[in-house]
PyMOL CGO cylinders between C-alpha atoms (Angstrom):
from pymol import cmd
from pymol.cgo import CYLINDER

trace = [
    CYLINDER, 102.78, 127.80, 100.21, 106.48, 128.18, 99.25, 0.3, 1, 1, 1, 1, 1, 1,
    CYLINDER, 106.48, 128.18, 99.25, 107.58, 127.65, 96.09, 0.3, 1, 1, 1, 1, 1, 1,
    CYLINDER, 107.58, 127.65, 96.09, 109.89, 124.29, 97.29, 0.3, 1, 1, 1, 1, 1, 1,
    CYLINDER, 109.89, 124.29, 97.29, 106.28, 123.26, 98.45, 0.3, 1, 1, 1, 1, 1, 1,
    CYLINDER, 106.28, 123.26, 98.45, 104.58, 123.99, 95.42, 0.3, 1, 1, 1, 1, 1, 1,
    CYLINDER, 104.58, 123.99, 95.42, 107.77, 121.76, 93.39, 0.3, 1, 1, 1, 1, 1, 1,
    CYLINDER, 107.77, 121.76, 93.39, 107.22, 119.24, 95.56, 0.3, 1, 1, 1, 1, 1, 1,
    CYLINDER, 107.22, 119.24, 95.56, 102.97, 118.60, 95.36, 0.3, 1, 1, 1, 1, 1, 1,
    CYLINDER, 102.97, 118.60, 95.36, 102.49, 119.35, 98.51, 0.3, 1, 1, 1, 1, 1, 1,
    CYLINDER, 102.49, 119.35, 98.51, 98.87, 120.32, 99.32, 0.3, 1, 1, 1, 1, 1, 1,
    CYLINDER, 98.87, 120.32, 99.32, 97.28, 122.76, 102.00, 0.3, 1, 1, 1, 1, 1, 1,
    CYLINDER, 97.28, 122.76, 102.00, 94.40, 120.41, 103.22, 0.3, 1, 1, 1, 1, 1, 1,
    CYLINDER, 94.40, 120.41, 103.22, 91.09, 121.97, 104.82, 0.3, 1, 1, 1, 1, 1, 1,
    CYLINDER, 91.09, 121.97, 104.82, 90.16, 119.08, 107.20, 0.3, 1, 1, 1, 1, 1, 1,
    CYLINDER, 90.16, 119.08, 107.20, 92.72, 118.29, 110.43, 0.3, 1, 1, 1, 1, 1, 1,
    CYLINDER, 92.72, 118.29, 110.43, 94.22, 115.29, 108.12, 0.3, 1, 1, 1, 1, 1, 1,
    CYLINDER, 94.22, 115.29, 108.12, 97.63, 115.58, 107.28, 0.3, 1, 1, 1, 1, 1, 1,
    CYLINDER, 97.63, 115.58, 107.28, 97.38, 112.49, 104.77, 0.3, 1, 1, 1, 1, 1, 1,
    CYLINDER, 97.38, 112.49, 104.77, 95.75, 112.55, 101.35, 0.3, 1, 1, 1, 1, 1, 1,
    CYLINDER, 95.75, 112.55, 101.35, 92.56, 111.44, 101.34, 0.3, 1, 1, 1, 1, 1, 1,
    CYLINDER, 92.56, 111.44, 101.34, 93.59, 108.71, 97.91, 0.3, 1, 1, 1, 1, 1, 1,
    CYLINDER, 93.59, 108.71, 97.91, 96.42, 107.77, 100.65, 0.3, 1, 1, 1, 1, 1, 1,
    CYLINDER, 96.42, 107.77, 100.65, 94.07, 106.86, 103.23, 0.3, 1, 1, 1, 1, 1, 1,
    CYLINDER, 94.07, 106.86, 103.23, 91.57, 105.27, 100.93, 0.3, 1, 1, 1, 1, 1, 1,
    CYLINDER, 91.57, 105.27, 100.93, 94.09, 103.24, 98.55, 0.3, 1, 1, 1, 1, 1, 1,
    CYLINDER, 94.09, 103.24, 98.55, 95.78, 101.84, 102.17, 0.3, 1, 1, 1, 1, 1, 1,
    CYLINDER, 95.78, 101.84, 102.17, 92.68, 100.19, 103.07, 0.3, 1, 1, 1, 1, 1, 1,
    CYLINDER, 92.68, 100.19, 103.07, 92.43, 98.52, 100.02, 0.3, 1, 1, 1, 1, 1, 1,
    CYLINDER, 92.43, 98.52, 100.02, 92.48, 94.86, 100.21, 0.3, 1, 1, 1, 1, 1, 1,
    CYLINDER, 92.48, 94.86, 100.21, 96.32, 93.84, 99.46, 0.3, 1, 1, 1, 1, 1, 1,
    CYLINDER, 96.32, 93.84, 99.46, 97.68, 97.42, 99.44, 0.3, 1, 1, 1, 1, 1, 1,
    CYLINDER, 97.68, 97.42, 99.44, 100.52, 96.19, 101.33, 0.3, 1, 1, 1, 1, 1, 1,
    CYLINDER, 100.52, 96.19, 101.33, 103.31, 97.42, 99.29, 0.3, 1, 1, 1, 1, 1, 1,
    CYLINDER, 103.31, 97.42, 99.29, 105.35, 100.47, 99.90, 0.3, 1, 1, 1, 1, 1, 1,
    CYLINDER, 105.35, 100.47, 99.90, 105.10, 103.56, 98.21, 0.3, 1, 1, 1, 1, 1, 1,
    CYLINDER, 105.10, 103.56, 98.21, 106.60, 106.89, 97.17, 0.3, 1, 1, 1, 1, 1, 1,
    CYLINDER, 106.60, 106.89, 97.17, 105.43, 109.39, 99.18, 0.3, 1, 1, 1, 1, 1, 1,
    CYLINDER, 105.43, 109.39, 99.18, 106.28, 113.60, 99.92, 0.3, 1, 1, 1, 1, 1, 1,
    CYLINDER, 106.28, 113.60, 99.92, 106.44, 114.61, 103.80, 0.3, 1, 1, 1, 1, 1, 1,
    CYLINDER, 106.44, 114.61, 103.80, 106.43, 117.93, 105.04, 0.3, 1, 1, 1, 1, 1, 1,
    CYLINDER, 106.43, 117.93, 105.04, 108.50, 118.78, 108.59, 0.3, 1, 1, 1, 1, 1, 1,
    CYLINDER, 108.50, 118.78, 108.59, 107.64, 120.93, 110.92, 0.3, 1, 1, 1, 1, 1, 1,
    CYLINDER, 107.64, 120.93, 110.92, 111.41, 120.95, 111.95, 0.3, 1, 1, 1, 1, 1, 1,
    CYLINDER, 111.41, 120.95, 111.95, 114.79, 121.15, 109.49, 0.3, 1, 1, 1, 1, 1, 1,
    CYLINDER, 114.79, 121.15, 109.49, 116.01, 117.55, 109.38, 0.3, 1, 1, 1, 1, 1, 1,
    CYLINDER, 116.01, 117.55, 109.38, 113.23, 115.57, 110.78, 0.3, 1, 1, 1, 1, 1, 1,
    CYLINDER, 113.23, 115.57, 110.78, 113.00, 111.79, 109.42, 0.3, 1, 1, 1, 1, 1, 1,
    CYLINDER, 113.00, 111.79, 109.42, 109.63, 109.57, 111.02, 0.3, 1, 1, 1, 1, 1, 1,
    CYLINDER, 109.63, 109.57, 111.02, 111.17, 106.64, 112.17, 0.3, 1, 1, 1, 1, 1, 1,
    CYLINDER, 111.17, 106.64, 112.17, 108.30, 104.98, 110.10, 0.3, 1, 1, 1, 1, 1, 1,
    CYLINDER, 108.30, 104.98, 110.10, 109.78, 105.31, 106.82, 0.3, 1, 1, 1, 1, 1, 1,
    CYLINDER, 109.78, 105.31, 106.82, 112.58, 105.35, 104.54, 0.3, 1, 1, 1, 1, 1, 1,
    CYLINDER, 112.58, 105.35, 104.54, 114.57, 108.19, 103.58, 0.3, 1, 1, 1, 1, 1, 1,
    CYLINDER, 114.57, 108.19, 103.58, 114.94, 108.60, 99.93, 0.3, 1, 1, 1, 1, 1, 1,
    CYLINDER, 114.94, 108.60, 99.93, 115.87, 112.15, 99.07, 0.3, 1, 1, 1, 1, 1, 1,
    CYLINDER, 115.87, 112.15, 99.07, 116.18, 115.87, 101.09, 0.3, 1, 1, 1, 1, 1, 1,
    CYLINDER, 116.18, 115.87, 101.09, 113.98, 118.53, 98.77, 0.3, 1, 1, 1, 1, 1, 1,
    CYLINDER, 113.98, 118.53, 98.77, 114.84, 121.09, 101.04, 0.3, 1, 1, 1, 1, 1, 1,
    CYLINDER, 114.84, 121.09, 101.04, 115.34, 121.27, 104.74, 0.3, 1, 1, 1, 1, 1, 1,
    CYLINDER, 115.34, 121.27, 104.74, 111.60, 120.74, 105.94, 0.3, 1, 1, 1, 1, 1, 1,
    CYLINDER, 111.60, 120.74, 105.94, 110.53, 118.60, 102.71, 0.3, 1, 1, 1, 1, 1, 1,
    CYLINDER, 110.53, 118.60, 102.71, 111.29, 114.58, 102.26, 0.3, 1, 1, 1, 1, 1, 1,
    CYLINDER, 111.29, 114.58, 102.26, 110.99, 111.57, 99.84, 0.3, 1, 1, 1, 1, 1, 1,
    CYLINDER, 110.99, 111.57, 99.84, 109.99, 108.41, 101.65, 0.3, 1, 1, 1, 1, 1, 1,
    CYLINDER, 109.99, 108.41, 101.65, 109.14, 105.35, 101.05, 0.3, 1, 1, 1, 1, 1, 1,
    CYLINDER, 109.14, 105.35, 101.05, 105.90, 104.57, 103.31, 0.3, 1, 1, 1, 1, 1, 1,
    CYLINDER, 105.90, 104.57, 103.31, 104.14, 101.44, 103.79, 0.3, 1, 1, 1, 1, 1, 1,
    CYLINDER, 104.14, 101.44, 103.79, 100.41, 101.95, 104.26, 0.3, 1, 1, 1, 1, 1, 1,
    CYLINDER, 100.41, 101.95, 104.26, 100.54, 100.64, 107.67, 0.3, 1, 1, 1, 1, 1, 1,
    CYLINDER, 100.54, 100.64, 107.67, 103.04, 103.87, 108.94, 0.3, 1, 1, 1, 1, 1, 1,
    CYLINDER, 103.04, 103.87, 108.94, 99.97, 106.47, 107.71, 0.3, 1, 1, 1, 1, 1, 1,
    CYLINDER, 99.97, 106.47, 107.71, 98.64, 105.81, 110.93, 0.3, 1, 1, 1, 1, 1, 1,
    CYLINDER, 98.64, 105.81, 110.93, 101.79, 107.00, 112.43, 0.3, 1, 1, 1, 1, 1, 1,
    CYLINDER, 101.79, 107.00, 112.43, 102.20, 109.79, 110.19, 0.3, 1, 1, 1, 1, 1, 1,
    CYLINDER, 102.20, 109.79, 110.19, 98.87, 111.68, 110.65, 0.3, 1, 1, 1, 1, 1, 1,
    CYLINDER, 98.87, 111.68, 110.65, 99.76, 111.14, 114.88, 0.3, 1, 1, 1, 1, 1, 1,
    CYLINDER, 99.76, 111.14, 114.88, 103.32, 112.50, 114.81, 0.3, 1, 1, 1, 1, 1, 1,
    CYLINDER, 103.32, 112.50, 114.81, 103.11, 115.68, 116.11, 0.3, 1, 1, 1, 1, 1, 1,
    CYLINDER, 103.11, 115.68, 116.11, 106.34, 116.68, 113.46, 0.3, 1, 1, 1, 1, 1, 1,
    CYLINDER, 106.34, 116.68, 113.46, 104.71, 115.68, 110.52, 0.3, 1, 1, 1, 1, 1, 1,
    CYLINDER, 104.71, 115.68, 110.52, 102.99, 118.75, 108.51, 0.3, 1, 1, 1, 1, 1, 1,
    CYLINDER, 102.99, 118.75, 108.51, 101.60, 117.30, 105.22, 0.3, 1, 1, 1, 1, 1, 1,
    CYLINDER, 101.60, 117.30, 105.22, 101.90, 113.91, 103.53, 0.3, 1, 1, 1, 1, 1, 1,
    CYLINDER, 101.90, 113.91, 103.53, 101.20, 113.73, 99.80, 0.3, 1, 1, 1, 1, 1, 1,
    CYLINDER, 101.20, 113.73, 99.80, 102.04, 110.42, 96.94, 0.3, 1, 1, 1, 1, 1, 1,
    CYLINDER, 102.04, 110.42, 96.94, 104.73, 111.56, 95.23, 0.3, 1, 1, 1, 1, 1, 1,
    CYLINDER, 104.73, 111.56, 95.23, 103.73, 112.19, 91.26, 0.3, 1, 1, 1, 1, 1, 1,
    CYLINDER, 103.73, 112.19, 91.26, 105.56, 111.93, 88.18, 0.3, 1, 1, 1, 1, 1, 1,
    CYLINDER, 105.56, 111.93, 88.18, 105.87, 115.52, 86.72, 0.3, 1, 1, 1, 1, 1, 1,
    CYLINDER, 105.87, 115.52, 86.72, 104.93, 115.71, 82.93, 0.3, 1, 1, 1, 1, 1, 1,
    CYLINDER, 104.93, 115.71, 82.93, 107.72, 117.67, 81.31, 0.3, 1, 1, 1, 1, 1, 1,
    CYLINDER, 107.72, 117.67, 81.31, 107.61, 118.81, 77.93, 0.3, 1, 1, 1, 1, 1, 1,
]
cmd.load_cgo(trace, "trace")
């Protein structure tokens, strides 16, 4: 894991998943509708899912999004996504 990774909360995963498992879970919550924050790793520099919304570069292969549950789906089958992880608020200090 790079260190841009590691900044980011980005998460090796045993299992073939590329989304959390709290993602997957929390989406199939009744009325989990609502967008949220998430971290996406690229397999290639600039690569944006046309299932979510850009929010901020990290570095070339690492994203901010906002994701609605619905787009995990599409997420864990696009062959250019490497990782998805909810973004965190560090604790500084």
């Amino acid at each position: 894991m790079s260190r841009s990774e590691a900044k980011a909360g980005l998460h090796t995963f045993r299992s073939r998943s590329k989304v959390e498992l709290d993602l997957k879970h929390s989406a199939r919550s009744p009325g989990s509708d609502a967008p949220f924050l998430a971290i996406i790793k690229v397999r290639h520099a600039g690569y944006v899912p046309n299932c979510v919304k850009l929010r901020t570069q990290i570095s070339p292969e690492i994203i901010t999004a906002s994701v609605s549950p619905a787009a995990l789906e599409k997420l864990e089958d696009d062959p250019e996504v490497v990782a998805v992880s909810r973004s965190r608020n560090l604790r500084i200090g």
